[in-house]
Each structure stands twice: as structure tokens, then as C-alpha cells.
C-alpha positions in Angstrom: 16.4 14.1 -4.5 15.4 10.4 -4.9 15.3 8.4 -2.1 18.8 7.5 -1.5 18.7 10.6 0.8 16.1 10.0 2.6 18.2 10.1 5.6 17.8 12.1 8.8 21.4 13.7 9.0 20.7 15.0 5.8 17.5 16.6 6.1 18.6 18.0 9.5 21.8 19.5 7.4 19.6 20.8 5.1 16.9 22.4 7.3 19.6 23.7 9.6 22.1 25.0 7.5 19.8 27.0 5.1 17.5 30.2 5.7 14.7 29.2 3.7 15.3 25.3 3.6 13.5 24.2 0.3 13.6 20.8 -1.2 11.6 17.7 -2.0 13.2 14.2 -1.3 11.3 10.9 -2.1 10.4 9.2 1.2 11.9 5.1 1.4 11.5 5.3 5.1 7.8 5.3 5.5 8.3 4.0 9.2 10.0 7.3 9.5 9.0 8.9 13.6 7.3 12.6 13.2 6.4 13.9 16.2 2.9 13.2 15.7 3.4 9.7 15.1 4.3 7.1 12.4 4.8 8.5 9.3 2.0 5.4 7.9 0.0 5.6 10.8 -0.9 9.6 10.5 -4.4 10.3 8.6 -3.8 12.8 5.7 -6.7 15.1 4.5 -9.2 13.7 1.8 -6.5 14.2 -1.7 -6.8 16.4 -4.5 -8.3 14.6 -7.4 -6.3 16.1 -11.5 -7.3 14.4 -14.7 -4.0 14.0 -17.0 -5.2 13.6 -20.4 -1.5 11.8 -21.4 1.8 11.9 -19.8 4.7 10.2 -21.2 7.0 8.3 -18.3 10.3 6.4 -19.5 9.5 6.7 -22.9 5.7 5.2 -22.6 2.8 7.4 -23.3 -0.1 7.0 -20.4 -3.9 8.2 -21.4 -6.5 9.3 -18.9 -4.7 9.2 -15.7 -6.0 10.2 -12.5 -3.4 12.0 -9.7 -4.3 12.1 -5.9 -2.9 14.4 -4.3 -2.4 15.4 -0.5 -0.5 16.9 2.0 0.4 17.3 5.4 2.7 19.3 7.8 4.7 17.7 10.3 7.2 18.0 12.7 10.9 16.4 12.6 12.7 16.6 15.9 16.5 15.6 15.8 18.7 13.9 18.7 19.4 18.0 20.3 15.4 18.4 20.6 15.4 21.0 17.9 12.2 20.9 15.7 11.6 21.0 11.8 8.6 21.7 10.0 8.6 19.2 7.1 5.6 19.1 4.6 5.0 15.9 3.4 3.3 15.6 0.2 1.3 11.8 -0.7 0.9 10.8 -4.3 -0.5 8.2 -6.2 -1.1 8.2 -10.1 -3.2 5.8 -11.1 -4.1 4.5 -14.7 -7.4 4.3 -16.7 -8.7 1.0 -14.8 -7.5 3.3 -11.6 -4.7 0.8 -10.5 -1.4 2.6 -9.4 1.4 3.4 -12.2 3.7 2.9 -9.6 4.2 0.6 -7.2 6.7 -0.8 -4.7 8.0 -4.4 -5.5 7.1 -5.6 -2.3 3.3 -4.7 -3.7 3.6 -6.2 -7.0 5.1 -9.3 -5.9 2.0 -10.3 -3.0 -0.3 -9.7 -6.1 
């Protein structure tokens, strides 16, 4: 799901009214409360590092990319107390001069 539903009703629907909750939503809200902390202020492990030789996004073909990936589990508690385990995987692919394919505006625009 993109990150339109990066909302905490709907992840607490989701978690709570399936067995086996399983589902990956982008995260907009990266102020988001866990109960370890702030979602930016928690340390994630050292990432994965995968060579992509070329990936095509959008219709534009990328060479030599690096990914960085790594994750973390974390708990969600809702306004009952009742407690979700929520993985929360970080991502970054970066070009061939290893600055980011992707970026939020707010980063592009203080460049």
C-alpha cells in the first residue's frame, strides 16, 4: 500500500482483524511513536549492501545501483494498550555516484 494508508486505524484493523497479518505499507509518518521510541530517533542494524546491475523505474533504465537494506522489529501499541509487532524495513537505492534515486521534496528542495 503506498503511503496514503499509513494511518494508525488502519494498521490496527489490519493487525487485529487478521490471523496472520501480512502487508507492507510505505511509511509518510516518520514521527510515527513505537514503543521504543521515535520512529527517526531508533538506531537500525548496519544495512545490507545488493549490487543491481540495471533496473528500469518509470520507464528510465538505472545502471550500477547500490540497495541498503535494513530492518527492525518494533512494537505498535494502540489507544486499548494492545501491542503489535510491526517490522519496519529501511531502504535507500542509491545511483552510480551513490546519491539517492529517491528522495523526499523537502530534501531536494534544501539542496
Amino acid at each position: 500500500m503506498d503511503r496514503e494508508f499509513d494511518n494508525q486505524a488502519i494498521i490496527e484493523h489490519l493487525c487485529h482483524h487478521q490471523e496472520e497479518p501480512k502487508f507492507i505499507i510505505r511509511a509518510k509518518h516518520l514521527n510515527r511513536e513505537f514503543e521504543e521510541g521515535k520512529l527517526t530517533e531508533i538506531p537500525f542494524p548496519k544495512a545490507d549492501i545488493f549490487k543491481i546491475q540495471e533496473l528500469e523505474i518509470k520507464g528510465k533504465k538505472h545502471q550500477n545501483l547500490t540497495l541498503k537494506l535494513s530492518h527492525k522489529k518494533l512494537t505498535l501499541t494502540n489507544k486499548y494498550g494492545e501491542k503489535t509487532q510491526v517490522t519496519i524495513i529501511k531502504s535507500k537505492l542509491l545511483n552510480s555516484q551513490k546519491q539517492p534515486i529517491f528522495q523526499s521534496k523537502k530534501r531536494r528542495q534544501k539542496r
